[in-house]
C-alpha positions, 0 to 999 in steps of 0.5 A: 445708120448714116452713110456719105452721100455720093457727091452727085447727089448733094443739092445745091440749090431749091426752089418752091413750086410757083409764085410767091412774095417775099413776105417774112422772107430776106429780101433780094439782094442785088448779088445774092452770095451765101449767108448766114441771113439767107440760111436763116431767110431764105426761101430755100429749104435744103441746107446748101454746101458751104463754098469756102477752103477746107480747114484742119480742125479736129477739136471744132470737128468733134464739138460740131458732131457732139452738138449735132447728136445731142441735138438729133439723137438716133442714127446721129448719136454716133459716128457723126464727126467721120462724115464732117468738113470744116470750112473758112466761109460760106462764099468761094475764094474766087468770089472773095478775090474778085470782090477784093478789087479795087472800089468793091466792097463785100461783107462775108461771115466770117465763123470764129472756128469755121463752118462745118458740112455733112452731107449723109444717107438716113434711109431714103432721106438725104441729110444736109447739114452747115453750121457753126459749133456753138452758135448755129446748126442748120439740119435738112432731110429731104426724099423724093416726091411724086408730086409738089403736094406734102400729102398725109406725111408732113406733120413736122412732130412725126417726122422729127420722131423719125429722124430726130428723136431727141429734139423730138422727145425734147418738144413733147416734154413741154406744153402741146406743140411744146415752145414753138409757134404755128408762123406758117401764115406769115409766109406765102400761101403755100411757101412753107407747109409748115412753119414753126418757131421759137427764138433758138429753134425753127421747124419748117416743111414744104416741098422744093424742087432741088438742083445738083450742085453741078446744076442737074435738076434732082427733082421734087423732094419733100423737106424737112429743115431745122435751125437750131441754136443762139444764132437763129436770133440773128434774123429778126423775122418768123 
């Protein structure tokens, strides 16, 4: 069963264990704002919270929670849309004005309904989710880990049997591996412990040291992340 997360354990931020290039990776960018390209780029494996005003939008709520349960099932096949905020971005309106001066420029996402947010309990498992219904479902679940090594437990299809069923179910339908390819060695050695990808779905695992949103460092927590839907075609890398 989903429970909210209390607001002190929400992650903000995640870094990997050492050094790493930026292979297959979006590039560093002199301001380094929230996007839907460092979602979907990004080294970072926990879903971040979107930054921007709340919005009042019952129906896009409701929608955004069908697609979420459709796509995990299990503990999200109900009571999903209680535990949503919707967003007008991803940056703050602080950022925003302050990019709105005169000689600045700043290019924002700007969703076409707003971006939802979840952040929730599952167990030991702390879930963090962003997207945008229709388009884009970004999904985290991360625990505590004792060291910065995944162990015996990071098959990404075990644990999607365990916090996602039906994406899981849907997977082992198909071929062995069902339609998603082994990318993990596009990456950094030891950047992802496992990176899988099709054009609208991507699995990824790895361990990631994670840092409050009020800058707290939470500790290592091993992570499980999914991107699902047409916009995970917007970034052309693995």
């Amino acid at each position: 069963m989903l429970h909210p997360l209390a607001p002190g354990q929400v992650t903000g931020i995640d870094h990997p264990f050492g050094g790493y290039s930026f292979a297959g990776l979006l590039p560093p960018s002199p301001v380094p704002l929230p996007s839907r390209m460092r979602l979907l780029g990004g080294a970072e494996l926990v879903v971040p919270p979107p930054l921007g005003m709340p919005l009042d939008a019952p129906a896009v709520r409701e929608r955004a929670a069908a697609e979420l349960s459709a796509l995990l099932g299990g503990a999200f096949a109900t009571g999903v849309a209680p535990l949503l905020t919707l967003h007008d971005a991803l940056i703050s309106p602080e950022t925003r004005a302050r990019y709105e001066a005169p000689g600045l420029a700043l290019a924002w996402d700007r969703p076409r309904h707003g971006f939802h947010w979840m952040a929730a309990r599952l167990g030991e498992w702390r879930v963090q989710a962003c997207g945008e219904a229709g388009d884009l479902h970004c999904v985290s679940f991360h625990r505590p880990a004792e060291s910065p090594s995944w162990g015996p437990d990071g098959d990404p299809y075990t644990l999607l049997a365990e916090v996602a069923p039906a994406l899981a179910a849907r997977l082992a339908d198909g071929p062995p591996g069902g339609h998603l390819r082994d990318v993990t060695a596009a990456f950094s050695p030891g950047l992802f412990a496992v990176a899988l990808s099709a054009p609208e779905l991507r699995v990824r695992t790895g361990v990631r040291q994670t840092v409050g949103t009020d800058g707290t460092t939470l500790g290592p927590a091993r992570v499980l992340r999914i991107d699902a839907g047409p916009g995970c075609r917007d970034w052309p890398g693995p």
